[in-house]
C-alpha positions as CSV (number, residue, x, y, z in Angstrom):
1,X,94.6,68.6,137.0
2,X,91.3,67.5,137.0
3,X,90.2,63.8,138.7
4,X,90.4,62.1,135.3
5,X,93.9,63.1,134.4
6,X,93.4,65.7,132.1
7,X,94.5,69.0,132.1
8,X,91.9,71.4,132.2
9,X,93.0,73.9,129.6
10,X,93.9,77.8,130.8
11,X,92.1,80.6,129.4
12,X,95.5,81.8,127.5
13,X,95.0,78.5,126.0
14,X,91.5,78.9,125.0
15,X,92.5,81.8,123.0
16,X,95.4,80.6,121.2
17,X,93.1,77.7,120.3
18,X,90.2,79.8,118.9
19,X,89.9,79.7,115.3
20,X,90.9,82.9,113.4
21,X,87.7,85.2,112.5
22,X,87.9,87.1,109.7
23,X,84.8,89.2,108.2
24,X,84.6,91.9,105.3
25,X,82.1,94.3,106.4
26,X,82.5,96.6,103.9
27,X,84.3,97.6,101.1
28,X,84.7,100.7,98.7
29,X,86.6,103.2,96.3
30,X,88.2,106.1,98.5
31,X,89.8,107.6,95.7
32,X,89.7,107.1,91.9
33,X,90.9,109.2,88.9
34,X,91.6,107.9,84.7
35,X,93.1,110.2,82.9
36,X,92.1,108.6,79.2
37,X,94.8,110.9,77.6
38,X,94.8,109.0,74.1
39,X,91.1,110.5,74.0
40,X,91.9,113.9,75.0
41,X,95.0,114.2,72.6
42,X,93.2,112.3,69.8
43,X,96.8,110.1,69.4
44,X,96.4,107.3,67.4
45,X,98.9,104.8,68.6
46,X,99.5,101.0,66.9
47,X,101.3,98.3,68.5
48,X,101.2,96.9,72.1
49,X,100.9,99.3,74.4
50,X,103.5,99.2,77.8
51,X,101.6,98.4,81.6
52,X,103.4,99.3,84.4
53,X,101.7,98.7,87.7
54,X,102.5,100.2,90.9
55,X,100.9,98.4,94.1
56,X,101.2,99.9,98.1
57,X,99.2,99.1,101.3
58,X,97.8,100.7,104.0
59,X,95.9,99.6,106.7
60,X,95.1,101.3,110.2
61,X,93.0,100.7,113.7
62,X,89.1,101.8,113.4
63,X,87.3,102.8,116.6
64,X,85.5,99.8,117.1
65,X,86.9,97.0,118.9
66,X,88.4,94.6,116.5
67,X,87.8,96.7,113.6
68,X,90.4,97.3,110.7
69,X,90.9,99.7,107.6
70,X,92.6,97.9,105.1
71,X,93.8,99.3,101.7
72,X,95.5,98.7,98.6
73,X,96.2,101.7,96.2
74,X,96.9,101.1,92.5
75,X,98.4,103.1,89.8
76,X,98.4,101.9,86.4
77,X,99.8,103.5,83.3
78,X,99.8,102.6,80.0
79,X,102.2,103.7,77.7
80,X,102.8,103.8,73.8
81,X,104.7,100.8,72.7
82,X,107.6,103.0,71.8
83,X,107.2,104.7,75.4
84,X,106.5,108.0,74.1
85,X,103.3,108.8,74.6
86,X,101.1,108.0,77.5
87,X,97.4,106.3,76.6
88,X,95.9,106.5,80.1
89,X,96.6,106.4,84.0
90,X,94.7,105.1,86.1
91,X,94.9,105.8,89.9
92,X,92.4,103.4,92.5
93,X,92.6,103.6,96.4
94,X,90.5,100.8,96.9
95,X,89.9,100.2,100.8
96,X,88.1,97.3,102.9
97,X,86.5,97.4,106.5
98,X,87.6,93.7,108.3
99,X,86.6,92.3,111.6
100,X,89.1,90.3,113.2
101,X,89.7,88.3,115.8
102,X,92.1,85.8,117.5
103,X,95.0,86.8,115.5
104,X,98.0,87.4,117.8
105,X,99.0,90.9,118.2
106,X,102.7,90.1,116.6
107,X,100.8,88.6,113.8
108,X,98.1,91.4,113.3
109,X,100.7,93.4,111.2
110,X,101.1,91.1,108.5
111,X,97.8,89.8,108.7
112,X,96.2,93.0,108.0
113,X,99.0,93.4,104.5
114,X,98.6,89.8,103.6
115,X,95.2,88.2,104.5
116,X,93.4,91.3,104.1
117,X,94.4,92.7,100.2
118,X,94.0,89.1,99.2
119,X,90.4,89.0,99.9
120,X,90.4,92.6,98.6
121,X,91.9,91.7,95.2
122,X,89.2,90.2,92.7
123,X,87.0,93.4,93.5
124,X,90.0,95.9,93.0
125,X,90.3,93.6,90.0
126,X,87.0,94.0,88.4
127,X,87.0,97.9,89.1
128,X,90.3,98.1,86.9
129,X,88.9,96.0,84.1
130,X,85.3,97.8,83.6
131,X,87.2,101.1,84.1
132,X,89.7,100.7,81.3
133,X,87.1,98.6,79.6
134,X,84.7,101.9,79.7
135,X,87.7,104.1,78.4
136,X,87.7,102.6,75.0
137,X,90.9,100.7,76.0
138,X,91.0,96.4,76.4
139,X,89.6,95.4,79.5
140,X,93.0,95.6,81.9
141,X,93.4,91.9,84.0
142,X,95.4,92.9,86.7
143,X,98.2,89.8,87.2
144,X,97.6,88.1,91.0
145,X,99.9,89.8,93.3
146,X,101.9,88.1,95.7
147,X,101.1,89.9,98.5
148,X,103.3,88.2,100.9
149,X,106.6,89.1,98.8
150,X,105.2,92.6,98.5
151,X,105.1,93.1,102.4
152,X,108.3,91.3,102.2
153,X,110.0,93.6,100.1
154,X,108.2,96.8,102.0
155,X,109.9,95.4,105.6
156,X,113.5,95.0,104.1
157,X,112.9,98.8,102.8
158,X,111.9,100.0,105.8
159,X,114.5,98.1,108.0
160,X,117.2,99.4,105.2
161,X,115.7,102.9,106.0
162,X,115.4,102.4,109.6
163,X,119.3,101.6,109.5
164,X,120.7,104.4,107.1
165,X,118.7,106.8,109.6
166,X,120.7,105.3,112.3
167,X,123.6,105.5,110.6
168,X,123.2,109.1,109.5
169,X,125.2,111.6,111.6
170,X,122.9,113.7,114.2
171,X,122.8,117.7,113.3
């Protein structure tokens, strides 16, 4: 205790107290394929086409200290109105590079499938649009994605695997 009264603060508590430091450093396509299947086929389709989108995230450890690989792969498919025929799919693996620091290590997980494909999402966003846009198609607008109820819903299916697994009989 120092002569004043105060507590001089530990260095555990110096680090808890440092603000959370987040940096893109980079950003880019890994992978990226449209298949404009209206134009190969020459259909001719009326009506509103049918969106589904399918999201999933993956982000890993770099080499460098406090360095992250972060990213979100899309596939996007549009279909005939009546389902029948397939106008285009679109498939993006769209990846960041993050620097991060002071994030607890039992928060890092989360972090890295919340905070990160947030910051990710308006480029990803753009991509999709000029690509369908450049296709002959509308300009897609991907809806926001709750990201935290997507890593929400990937937990409970890998706790729900994680259990039938330990359920299963051994061989």
């Amino acid at each position: 205790m120092a002569e004043n009264g105060a507590t001089t603060p530990t260095p555990e508590a110096s680090a808890q107290a440092a603000p959370v430091k987040m940096q893109i450093l980079g950003q880019f396509i890994r992978d990226m394929s449209f298949e404009n299947i209206l134009a190969q086929k020459g259909l001719k389709v009326e009506g509103r086409p049918a969106i589904s989108v399918q999201v999933a995230l993956d982000a890993k450890k770099r080499p460098e200290e406090n360095n992250f690989e972060v990213a979100t792969k899309v596939k996007v498919e549009s279909k005939s109105e009546s389902g029948d025929a397939t106008l285009f799919i679109l498939e993006l693996d769209y990846a960041g590079v993050f620097l991060i620091e002071n994030v607890p290590d039992e928060q890092m997980h989360p972090f890295l499938m919340i905070e990160c494909p947030r910051m990710l999402f308006p480029f990803l966003r753009r991509v999709v649009h000029d690509v369908t846009r450049d296709g002959g198609f509308p300009p897609l607008n991907l809806d926001n994605i709750d990201f935290v109820q997507l890593y929400r819903q990937d937990m409970a299916r890998r706790a729900e695997a994680q259990k039938a697994a330990a359920a299963a009989p051994a061989n």
